[in-house]
C-alpha positions as CSV (number, residue, x, y, z in Angstrom):
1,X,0.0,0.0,0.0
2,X,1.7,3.4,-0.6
3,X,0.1,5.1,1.5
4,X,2.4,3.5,4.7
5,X,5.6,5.9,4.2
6,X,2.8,8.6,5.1
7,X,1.9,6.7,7.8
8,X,5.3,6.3,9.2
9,X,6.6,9.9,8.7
10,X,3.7,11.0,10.8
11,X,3.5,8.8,13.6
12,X,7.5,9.8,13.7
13,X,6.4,13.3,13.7
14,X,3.8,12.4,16.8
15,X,6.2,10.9,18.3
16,X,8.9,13.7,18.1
17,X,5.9,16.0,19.0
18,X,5.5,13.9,22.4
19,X,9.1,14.4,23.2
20,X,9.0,18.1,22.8
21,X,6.0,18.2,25.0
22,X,7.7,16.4,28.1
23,X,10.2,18.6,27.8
24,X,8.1,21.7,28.3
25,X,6.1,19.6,30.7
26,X,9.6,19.7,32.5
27,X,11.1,23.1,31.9
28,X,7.9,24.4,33.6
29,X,8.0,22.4,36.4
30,X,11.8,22.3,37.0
31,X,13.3,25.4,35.1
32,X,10.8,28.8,34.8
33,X,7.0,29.6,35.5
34,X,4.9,29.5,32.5
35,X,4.6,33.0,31.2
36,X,2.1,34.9,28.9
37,X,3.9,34.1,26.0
38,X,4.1,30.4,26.5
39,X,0.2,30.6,27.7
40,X,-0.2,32.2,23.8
41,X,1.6,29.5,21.9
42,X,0.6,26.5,23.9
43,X,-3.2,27.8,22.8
44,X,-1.9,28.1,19.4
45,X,-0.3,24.4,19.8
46,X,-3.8,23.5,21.1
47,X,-6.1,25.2,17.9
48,X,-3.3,23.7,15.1
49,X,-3.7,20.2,17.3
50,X,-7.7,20.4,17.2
51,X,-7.2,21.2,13.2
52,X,-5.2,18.4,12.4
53,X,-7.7,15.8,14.4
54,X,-10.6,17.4,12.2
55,X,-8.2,16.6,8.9
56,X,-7.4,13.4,10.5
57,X,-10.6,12.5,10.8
58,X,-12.2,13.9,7.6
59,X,-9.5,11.3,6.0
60,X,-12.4,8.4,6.6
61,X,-14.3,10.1,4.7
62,X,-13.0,10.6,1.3
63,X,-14.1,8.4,-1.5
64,X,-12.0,6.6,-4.1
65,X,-13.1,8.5,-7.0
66,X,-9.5,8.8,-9.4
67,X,-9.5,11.7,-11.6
68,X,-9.6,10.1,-15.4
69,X,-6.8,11.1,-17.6
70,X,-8.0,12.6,-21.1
């Protein structure tokens, strides 16, 4: 199936994603307070996040309908 190298590179993504997220999850509780800035891009973080389950999930629904060459 060739869609499985798409599959891959995004769950590696996720993955690298998760990583990054501990490491706030750390630097906040260990290194600085959160401040207004970081309270601005973690709800950007959040409204991409929410996006990208709607595409996710809109991915079910697309039909097999290949465009015909002419």
């Amino acid at each position: 199936m060739n869609t499985l190298p798409h599959y891959a590179s995004l769950l590696a993504s996720i993955n690298q994603m998760k990583s990054r997220l501990a490491g706030l999850q750390h630097d906040f509780k260990e290194t600085a307070a959160i401040t207004d800035l970081d309270k601005q891009l973690i709800d950007a973080l959040v409204a991409t996040g929410t996006s990208m389950l709607s595409d996710a999930t809109a991915l079910k629904s697309i039909a097999y309908d290949p465009t015909t060459s002419e």
